[in-house]
C-alpha positions in Angstrom: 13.1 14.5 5.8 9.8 17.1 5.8 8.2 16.4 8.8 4.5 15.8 8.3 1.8 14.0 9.9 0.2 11.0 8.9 -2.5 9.3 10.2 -4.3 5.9 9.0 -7.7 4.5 8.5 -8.3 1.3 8.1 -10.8 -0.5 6.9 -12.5 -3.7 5.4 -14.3 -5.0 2.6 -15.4 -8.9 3.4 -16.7 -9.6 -0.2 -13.3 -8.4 -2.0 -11.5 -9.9 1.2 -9.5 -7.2 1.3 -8.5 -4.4 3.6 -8.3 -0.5 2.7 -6.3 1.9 4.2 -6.9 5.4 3.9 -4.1 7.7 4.7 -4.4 11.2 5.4 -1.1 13.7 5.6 -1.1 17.4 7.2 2.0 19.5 8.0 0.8 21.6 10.9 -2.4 23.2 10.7 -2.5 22.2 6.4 -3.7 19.4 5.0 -1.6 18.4 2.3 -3.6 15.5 0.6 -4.5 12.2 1.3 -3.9 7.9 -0.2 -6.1 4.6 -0.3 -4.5 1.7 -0.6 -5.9 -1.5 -1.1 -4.2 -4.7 0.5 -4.7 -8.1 -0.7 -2.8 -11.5 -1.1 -1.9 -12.5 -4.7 -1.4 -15.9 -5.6 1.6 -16.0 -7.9 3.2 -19.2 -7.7 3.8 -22.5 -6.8 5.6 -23.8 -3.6 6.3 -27.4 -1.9 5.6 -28.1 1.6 7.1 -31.1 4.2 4.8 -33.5 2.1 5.8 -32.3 -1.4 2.4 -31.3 -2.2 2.7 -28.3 -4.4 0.6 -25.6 -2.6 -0.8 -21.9 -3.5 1.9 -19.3 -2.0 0.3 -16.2 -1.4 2.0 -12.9 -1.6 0.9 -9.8 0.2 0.5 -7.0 -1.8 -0.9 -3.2 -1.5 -2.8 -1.5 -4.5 -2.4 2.0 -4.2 -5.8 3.6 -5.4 -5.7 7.4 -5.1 -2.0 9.4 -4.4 -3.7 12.8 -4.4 -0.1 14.8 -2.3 1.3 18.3 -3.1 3.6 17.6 -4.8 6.6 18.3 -2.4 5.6 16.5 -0.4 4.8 13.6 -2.1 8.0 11.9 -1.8 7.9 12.0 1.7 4.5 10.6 2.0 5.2 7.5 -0.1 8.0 6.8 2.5 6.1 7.0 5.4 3.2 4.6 3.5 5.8 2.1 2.3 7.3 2.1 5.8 4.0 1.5 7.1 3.1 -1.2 5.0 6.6 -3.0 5.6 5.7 -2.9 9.2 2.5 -4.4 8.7 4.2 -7.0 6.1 3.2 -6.1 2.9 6.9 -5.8 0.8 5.1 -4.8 -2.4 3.3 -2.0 -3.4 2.2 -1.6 -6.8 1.2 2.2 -8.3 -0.1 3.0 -12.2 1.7 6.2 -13.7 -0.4 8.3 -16.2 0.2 5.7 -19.1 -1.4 2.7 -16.5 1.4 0.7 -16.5 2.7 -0.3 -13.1 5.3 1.1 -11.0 6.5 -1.3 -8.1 7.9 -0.2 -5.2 
């Protein structure tokens, strides 16, 4: 794997209830670009708890907002983001390509 450094951000916005992340990625002395990521939880579906009350489940999930990496490194980068948010609990991170339809990671 390129070794480059990353370093995190964070950040929180109380009326969206969510939190931000801003990642920023240098090899060396070169800064080789930079992410936001938005994290919020999703309410998707249904679930049943001891009672058998159907309640809101609420899924973690990170919003990337800006990917601007050279491209060699991009790869890379997204690894080290994804590994961060897995550590953190977020298993799903959602990215638009050029036509705006999502890509899930």
């Amino acid at each position: 794997m390129i070794d480059i450094n990353m370093k995190v951000q964070p950040s929180f916005y109380d009326d969206e209830c969510a939190i931000v992340f801003s990642f920023y990625f240098d090899k060396a002395t070169r800064k080789i670009g930079e992410a936001v990521v938005y994290t919020c939880e999703k309410s998707e579906e249904k679930d049943c708890n001891q009672d058998h009350i159907d309640t809101d489940v609420q899924e973690k999930v990170a919003y990337i907002k800006k990917f601007s990496i050279v491209d060699e490194y991009q790869a890379t980068s997204m690894k080290k983001i994804q590994h961060f948010l897995n550590v953190i609990g977020i298993k799903k991170c959602v990215r638009h390509n050029l036509q705006g339809n999502e890509i899930t990671s």
